[in-house]
N, C-alpha and C positions, 0 to 999 in steps of 0.2 A: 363620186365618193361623197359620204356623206359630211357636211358641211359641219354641224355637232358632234361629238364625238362623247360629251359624256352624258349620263345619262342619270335623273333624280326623280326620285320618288317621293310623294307627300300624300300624307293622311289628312283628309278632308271629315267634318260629321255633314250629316245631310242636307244641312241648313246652307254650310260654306259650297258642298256643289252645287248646289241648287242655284245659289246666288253666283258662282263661276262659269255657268255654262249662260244663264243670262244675260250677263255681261259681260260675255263673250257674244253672244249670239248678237247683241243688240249695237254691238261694237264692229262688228262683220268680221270677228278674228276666230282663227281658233281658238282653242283653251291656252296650245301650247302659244302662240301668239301673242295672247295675251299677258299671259304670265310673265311673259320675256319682256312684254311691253313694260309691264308693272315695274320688274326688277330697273331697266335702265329709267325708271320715271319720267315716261310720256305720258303727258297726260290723256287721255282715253276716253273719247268723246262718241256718243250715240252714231248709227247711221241716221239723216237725214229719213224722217217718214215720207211715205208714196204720196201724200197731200204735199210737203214740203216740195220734197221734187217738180212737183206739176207747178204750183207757184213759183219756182224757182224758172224755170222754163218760159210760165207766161208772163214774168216780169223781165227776163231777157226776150222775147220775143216782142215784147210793148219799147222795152228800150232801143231794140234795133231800127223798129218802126220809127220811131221819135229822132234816132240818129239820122236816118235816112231824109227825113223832111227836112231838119237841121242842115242839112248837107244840102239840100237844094234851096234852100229857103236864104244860104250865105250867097251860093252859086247866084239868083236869081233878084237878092234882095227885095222878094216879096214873098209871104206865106199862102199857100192857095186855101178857098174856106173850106175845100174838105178836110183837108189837113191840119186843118185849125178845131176842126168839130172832133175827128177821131181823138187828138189828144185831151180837149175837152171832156169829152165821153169816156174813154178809156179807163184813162190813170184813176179816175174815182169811183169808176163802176169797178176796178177792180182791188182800190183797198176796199168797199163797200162788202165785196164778196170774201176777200180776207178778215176783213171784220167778223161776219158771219161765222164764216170756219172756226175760227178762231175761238171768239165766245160762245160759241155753243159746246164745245166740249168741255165748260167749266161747268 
């Protein structure tokens, strides 16, 4: 059964669809979605772009690495040098590459 039962219609001009289906689209909601979102005031925030994603990923994927050493490095009370150079290396080759991304789309 359907869960809404009443049903509204609104006159939109070209401009207001235009700008409701985009953000919608960009929101990953429907229209009707969104609308509902608007009405109970959530705030309504972008999806995450395919570049964020991937940074998001490879900075959990550097912190799990860095956990993992951490985790042996207590176990062992000593850090091995490879383990010492990856994190060295890493963490700043990788804002260096977020930097990149970043400011070049300005």
């Amino acid at each position: 059964m359907r869960r809404r039962t009443i049903k509204k219609q609104l006159w939109l001009d070209t401009n207001e669809n235009k700008l409701l289906k985009q953000k919608a689209n960009k929101s990953g909601l429907t229209e009707s979605e969104f609308l509902r979102s608007c009405i109970k005031g959530y705030k309504i925030k972008e999806q995450p772009t395919k570049e964020i994603r991937e940074f998001t990923r490879d900075i959990s994927g550097i912190a799990n690495n860095i956990n993992q050493i951490a985790r042996a490095v207590n176990g062992a009370r000593y850090i091995r040098d490879e383990d010492l150079e990856y994190i060295k290396k890493t963490i700043p080759q990788f804002i260096l590459e977020f930097q990149k991304k970043v400011y070049s789309r300005e």
